[in-house]
NUMARKE-966704 format. One record per residue (C-alpha): residue in one letter; x, y, z. Coordinates in steps of 0.25 Angstrom, whole numbers, plus 5000, padded with zeros to 4 digits. Layout:
REM residues N
AXYZ
...
This chain:
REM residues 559
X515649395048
X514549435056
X513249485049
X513549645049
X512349715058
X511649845053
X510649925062
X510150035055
X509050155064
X508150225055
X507450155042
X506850285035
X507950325025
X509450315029
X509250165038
X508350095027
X509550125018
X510650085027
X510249965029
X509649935013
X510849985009
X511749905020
X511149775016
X511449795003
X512849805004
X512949705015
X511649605012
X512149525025
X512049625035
X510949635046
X510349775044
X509149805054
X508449935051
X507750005065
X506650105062
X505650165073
X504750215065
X503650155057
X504350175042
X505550145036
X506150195024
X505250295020
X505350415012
X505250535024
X505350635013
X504250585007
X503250605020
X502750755015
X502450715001
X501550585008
X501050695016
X500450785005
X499850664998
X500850654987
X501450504990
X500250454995
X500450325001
X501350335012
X502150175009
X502650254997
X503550325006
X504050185010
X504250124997
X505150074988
X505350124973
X504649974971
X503450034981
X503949924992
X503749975005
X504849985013
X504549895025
X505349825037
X505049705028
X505249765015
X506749795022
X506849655025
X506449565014
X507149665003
X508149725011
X508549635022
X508549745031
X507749705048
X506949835050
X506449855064
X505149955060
X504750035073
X506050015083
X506950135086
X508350125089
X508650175103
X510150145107
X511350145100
X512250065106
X513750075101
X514649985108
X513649855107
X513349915094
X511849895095
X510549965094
X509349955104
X507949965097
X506549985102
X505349945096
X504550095096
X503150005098
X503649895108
X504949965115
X505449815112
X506949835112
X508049775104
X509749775101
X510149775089
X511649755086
X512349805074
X513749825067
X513349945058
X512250055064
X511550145055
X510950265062
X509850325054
X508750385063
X508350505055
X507750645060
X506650695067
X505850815066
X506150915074
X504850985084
X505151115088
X504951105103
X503651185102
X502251195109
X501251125101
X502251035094
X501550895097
X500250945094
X499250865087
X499450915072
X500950945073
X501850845063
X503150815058
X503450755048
X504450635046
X503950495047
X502650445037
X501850435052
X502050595052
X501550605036
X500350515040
X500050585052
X500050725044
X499150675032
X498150615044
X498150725050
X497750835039
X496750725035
X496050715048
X496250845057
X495550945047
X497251035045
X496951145036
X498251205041
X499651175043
X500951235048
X502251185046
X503351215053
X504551215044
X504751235029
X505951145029
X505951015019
X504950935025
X503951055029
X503751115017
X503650975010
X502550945021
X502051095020
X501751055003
X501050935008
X500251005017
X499951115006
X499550994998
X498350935007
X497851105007
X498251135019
X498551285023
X500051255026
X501151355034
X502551335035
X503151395046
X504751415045
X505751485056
X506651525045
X506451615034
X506351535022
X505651395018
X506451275016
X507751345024
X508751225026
X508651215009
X508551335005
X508851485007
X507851565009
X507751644996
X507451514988
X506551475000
X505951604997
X505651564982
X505051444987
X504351494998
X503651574988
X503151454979
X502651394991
X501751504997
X500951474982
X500951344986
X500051394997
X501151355007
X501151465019
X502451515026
X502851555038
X504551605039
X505251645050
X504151605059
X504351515071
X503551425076
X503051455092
X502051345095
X501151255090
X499451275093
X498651175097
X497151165102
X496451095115
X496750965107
X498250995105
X498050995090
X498851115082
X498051225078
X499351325075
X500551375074
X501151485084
X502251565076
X503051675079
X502051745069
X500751695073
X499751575073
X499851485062
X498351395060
X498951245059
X498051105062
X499351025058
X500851065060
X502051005053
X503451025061
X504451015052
X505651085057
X506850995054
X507250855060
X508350815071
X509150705068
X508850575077
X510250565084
X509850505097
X510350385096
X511550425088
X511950525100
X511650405111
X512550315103
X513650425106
X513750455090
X514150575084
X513150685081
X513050825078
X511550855076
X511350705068
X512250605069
X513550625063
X514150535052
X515350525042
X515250495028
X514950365030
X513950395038
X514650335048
X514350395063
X515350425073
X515250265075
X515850205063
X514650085065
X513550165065
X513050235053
X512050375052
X511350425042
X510050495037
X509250615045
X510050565059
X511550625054
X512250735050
X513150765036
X513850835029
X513450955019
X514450935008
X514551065004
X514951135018
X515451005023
X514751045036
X513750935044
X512350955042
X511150895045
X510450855034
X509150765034
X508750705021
X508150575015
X509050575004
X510350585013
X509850465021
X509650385010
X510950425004
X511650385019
X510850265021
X511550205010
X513050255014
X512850205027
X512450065021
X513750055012
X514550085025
X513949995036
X514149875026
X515549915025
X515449995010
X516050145011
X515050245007
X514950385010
X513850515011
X514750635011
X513650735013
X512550815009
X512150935002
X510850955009
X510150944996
X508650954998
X507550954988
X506050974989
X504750984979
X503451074985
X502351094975
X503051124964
X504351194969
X505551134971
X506751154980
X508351104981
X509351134988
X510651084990
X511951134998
X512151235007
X511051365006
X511651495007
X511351535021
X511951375025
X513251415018
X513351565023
X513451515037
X514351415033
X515251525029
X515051525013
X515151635006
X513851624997
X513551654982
X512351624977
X511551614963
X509951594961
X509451574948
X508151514943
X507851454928
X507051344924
X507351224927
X507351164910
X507651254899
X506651394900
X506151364885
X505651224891
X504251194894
X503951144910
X505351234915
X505251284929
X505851374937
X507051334948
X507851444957
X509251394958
X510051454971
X511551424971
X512351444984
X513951454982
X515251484989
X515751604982
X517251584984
X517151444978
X515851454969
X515451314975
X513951304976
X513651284991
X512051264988
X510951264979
X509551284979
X508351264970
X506951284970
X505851314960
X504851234952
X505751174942
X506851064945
X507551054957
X507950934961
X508850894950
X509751024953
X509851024965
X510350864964
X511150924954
X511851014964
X511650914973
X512950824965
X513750954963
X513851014975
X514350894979
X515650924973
X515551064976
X515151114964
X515551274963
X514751364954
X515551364940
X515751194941
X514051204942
X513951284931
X514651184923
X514051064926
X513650974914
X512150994918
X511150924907
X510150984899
X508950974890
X507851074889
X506750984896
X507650974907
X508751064909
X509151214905
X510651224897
X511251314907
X510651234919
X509851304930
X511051254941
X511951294930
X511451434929
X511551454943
X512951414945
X513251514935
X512551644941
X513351594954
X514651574948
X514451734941
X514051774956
X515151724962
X516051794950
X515251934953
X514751914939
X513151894944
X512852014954
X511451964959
X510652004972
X509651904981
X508151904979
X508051974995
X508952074990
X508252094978
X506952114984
X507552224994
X507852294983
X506352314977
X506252434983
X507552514982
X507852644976
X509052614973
X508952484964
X508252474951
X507652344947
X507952284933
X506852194927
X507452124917
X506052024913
X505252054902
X503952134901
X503251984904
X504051934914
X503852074922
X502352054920
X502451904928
X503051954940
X503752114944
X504552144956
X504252264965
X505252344962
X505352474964
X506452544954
X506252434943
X506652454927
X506252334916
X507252314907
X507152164899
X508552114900
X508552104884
X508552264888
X509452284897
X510752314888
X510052424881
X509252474892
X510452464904
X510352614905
X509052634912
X509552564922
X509952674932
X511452674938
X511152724953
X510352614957
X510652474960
X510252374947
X509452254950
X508952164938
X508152054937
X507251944931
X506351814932
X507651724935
X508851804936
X509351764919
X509251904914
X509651964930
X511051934927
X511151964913
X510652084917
X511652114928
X512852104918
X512152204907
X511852304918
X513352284923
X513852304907
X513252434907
X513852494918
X512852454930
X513652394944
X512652384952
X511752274946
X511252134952
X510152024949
X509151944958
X509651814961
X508651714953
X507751844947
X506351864955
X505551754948
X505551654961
X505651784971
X504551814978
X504251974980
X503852024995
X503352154989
């Protein structure tokens, strides 16, 4: 039998584990690995946290948990793996089953025949076709050059101010690292709420909020017309729908494309990326795609989305080396999960958001509710907001989001595994979480949340929004009942206008100075005592009574 022949294009994250993985499970075939850049198999979602000085060698990027760096010959002498460093792929062709290469510094051109294909050609950034957007001084970020290239560049041109266009993932991260070199950083977002393909925009509100104490500037809703440059044609602005924005340095970061060119001169299948089964095979059962260059499926709408992250890659790199060595693997899907850590806030999300699923056609429920994230009596315990999303003729939770300065990331993995299986509300307010004070809380904060939503969804819970809530300040015809203590009230009052203090150990006794004719809205610090709250009022004959969704210690007033 002839040696079985693997070309695999792109070595950052999904290629490199191919073909690692590929030789693994066949140690005779030939695996050649094509990258046109300079680097392979580098940690891309490492390159802000280079930027802002917190790794500070940029070879740790590169390296191995043994501090190897991951090098054409490292791939060779441990791996067995031909790396052609600095050629680009350029032609696909099918019925020779070949691929032409160019070496990017030469143009010297070469054919390479293969059996199995692995097509693993990543994203780039999207540039809004803008004046000013090659401009000395305007960056993106994606590669180590583009990180390199940013640090020079602050170093040397005297930036003491920055915009960045986009508060996705990779912006705000870049925006934190910016913050960290002191320099007076913007960002600039068309849409009305920060980070708004993870979460909704209340809890981007709340962490918009902790971020504007971070020093971090923001500009919603705001367009972006043009960027200014001088004689030199080095930025000096921004040009918004709503003025001029002073800049020396601009960062682009408004989403990637998937690189699909040679996919779609190959004749395969592709529907924004490159379209793949569960085997990642493409629409040619001998060529395999994986990584930032395809499309998947979103496991709880069952609908194909494009989803760009290192982990996937990693995850279908290694299915797509079972499969072309003749193992049967599969990667069924994502749930878009998404972490991310600025100063010190974190954020998670994973599922569908509320507006996603709305326009899918769910009929939405939804439950937010904050608590420390170990026991409250514990020392070093930290506030999270919990936001669930369900379907309210099923209960099944469709999304979850978490931000705040406690723990995140374990919960969100968490929900990451039951959603999977599509956990509704009472199954997740079952689960066998773990506990110990240090660690956990009894009734778990994911637990806690899954029962509010479960008594919404029975009409038990009667809560209202924060956007709602805060309409409301003003109204004649609601009364506002602060269930805090005389302490809490001292820390932070809401701007109320018809407001009575009643501590909840109160409430019973005192229900009659609550009047009848108005609307009844109670609340607190976390929404613990809101509820409880609701059902005595309801006991002593009140109908009209509601809580604020996750009480008003994360909101932040206007008034």
């Amino acid at each position: 039998m002839s040696e079985l022949k693997i070309v695999v294009i792109g070595g950052v994250a999904c290629g490199p584990k191919a073909a690692a993985k590929a030789k693994r499970c066949n140690p005779d075939a030939q695996v050649t690995l094509i990258e046109k850049g300079e680097w392979i198999s580098y940690g891309g979602c490492g390159l802000p946290y280079y930027l802002g000085a917190t790794v500070k060698d940029l070879n740790d990027l590169m390296t191995t948990s043994w501090e190897a760096v991951r090098t054409p010959e490292f791939m060779k002498a441990t791996k067995d793996i031909d790396t052609l460093l600095g050629w680009e792929a350029t032609k696909i062709n099918r019925a020779e089953k070949t691929v032409e290469v160019k070496e990017v510094k030469t143009g010297e051109m070469k054919v390479l025949p293969y059996d199995k294909l692995v097509i693993a050609t990543g994203a780039d950034n999207f540039k809004p076709p803008m004046e000013g957007i090659n401009a000395t001084g305007v960056f993106g970020m994606k590669t180590p050059k583009d990180a390199v290239d940013m640090q020079n560049y602050i170093k040397t041109e005297g930036v003491s101010d920055v915009v960045v266009i986009g508060a996705g993932l990779i912006g705000m991260e870049c925006a934190e690292a910016f913050i960290n070199w002191g320099l007076n950083t913007t960002v600039i977002e068309m849409q009305g709420s920060i980070f708004p393909q993870v979460l909704d925009a209340e809890m981007g509100a709340v962490f918009q909020n902790y971020l504007e104490g971070e020093d971090l500037n923001f500009m919603l809703n705001t367009a972006v017309e043009k960027i200014l440059v001088d004689e030199n044609d080095k930025v000096v602005g921004v040009q918004t729908n709503k003025g001029v924005v002073d800049a020396q340095m601009v960062l682009v970061a408004v989403g990637v494309r998937p690189c699909v060119q040679l996919a779609v001169d190959a004749g395969l299948e592709v529907d924004r990326g490159i379209v793949i089964n569960d085997h990642c095979q493409t629409s040619d059962p001998d060529i395999y795609a994986g990584g930032d260059c395809v499309v998947t499926t979103n496991l709880v709408s069952g609908q194909r989305v494009y989803s760009p992250m290192g982990s996937t890659a990693n995850r279908q790199g290694r299915v797509i080396g079972i499969n072309i060595t003749g193992g049967d693997a599969t990667h069924e899907g994502v749930l878009q999960t998404a972490v991310c850590k600025m100063f010190d806030w974190s954020l998670g999300a994973c599922g569908l958001s509320e507006r996603v699923a709305k326009q899918l056609g769910y009929d939405t429920v939804t439950a937010i509710v904050p608590g420390p994230d170990i026991t409250h009596f514990m020392p070093g315990k930290k506030l999270i907001m919990t936001r669930l999303v369900a379907d309210r003729a099923t209960g099944r939770i469709l999304g979850v989001q978490i931000v705040g300065p406690g723990k995140v990331d374990k919960r969100i993995d968490t929900m990451a595994a039951a959603m999977t299986f599509g956990v509704t509300a009472k199954q997740l307010a079952n689960i066998d979480l773990s506990y110990a004070p240090p660690l956990s809380s009894a009734m778990e904060n994911l637990t806690n949340a899954a029962n509010v939503l479960q008594n919404t969804i029975d009409g038990k819970a009667k809560s209202m929004r924060f956007e709602e809530f805060e309409s409301k300040l003003d109204s004649d015809d609601v009364v506002f009942v602060d269930l805090r203590t005389e302490h809490e009230r001292s820390q932070k009052m809401i701007p109320a206008k018809n407001q009575l203090h009643i501590p909840i150990e109160e409430l019973r006794a005192r229900a009659n100075e609550v009047p009848k004719d108005k609307e009844v809205i109670v609340f607190c610090i976390l929404s613990t005592r809101g509820f409880e709250g609701q059902l005595i009022l309801n006991q002593a004959g009140y109908d009209d009574v509601k809580f604020v969704q996750g009480g008003i210690q994360f909101w932040p007033f206007k008034k």
